[in-house]
C-alpha positions in Angstrom: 76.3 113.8 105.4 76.4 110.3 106.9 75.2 111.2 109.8 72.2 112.4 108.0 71.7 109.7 106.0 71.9 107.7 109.0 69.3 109.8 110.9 66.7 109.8 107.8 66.8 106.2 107.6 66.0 105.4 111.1 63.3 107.9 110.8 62.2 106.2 107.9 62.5 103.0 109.3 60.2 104.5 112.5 57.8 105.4 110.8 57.3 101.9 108.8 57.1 100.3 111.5 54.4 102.8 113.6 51.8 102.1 109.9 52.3 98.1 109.9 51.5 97.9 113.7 47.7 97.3 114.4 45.8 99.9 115.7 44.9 97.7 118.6 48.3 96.8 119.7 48.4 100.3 121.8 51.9 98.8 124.0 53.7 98.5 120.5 52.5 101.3 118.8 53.1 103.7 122.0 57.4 102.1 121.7 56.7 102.9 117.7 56.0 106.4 118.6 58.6 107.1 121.0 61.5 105.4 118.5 59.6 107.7 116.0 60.3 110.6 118.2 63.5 110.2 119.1 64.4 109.5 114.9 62.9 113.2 114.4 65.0 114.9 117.6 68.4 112.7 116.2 67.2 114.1 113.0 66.6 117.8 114.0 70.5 117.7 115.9 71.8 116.5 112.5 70.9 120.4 111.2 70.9 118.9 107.4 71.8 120.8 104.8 68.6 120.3 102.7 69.0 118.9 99.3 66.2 118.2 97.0 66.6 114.7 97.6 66.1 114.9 101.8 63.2 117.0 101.4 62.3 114.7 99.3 62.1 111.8 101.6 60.9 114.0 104.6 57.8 114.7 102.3 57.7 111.1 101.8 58.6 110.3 105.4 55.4 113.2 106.6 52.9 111.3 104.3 53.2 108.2 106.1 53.4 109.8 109.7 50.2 111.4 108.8 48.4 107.8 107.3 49.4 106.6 111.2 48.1 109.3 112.8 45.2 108.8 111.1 44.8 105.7 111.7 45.2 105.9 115.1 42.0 108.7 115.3 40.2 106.1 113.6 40.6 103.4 116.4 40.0 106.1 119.3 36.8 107.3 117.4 35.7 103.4 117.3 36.8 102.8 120.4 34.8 105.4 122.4 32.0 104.1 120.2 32.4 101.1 121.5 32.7 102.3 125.2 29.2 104.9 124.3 27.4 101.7 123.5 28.1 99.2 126.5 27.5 102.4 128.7 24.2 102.2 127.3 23.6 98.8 127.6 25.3 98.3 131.5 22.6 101.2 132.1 19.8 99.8 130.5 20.4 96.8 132.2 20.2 98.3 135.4 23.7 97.1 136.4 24.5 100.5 138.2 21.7 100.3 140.6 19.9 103.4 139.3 17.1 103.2 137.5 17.2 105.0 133.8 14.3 106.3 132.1 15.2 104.3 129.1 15.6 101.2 130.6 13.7 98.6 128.6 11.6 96.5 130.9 11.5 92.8 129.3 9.8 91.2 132.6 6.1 92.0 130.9 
């Protein structure tokens, strides 16, 4: 049993640490990630006996794994947004060397 208590904490612990980091802090949250992952293999070679209580905690534990995943859509969504838009802009600017159709010409 110590062993799992041991295992559920560090997962626990993992997955605090993955929802406090920033979304745009992508070197820390890829090392939050993989000490997340190797919490849930530790976890998985424990083969708990599952209590009320630890299913309790890996409900608890789930919740917040899916609030980081979620927040880490959220910053890939924005950030291809972001990447969309200054494509636009690098085009319409001519910086590629081909003209584009929708180039706005400000020269009058």
């Amino acid at each position: 049993m110590r062993d799992l208590e041991q295992a559920l904490r560090e997962l626990e612990a993992a997955t605090a640490a993955l929802a406090e980091i920033p979304a745009d802090h992508l070197e820390a949250m890829r090392a939050a990630l993989d000490r997340r992952s190797e919490a849930l293999a530790c976890l998985a070679e424990v083969g708990p006996r599952y209590s009320e209580e630890t299913l309790q905690r890996l409900r608890l534990i789930c919740e917040g794994g899916v609030k980081a995943q979620a927040r880490i859509c959220n910053f890939r969504s924005a950030a291809l947004a972001e990447w969309v838009q200054w494509s636009r802009i690098y085009r319409a600017l001519g910086a590629d060397g081909c003209p584009d159709p929708m180039r706005i010409n400000c020269r009058g």
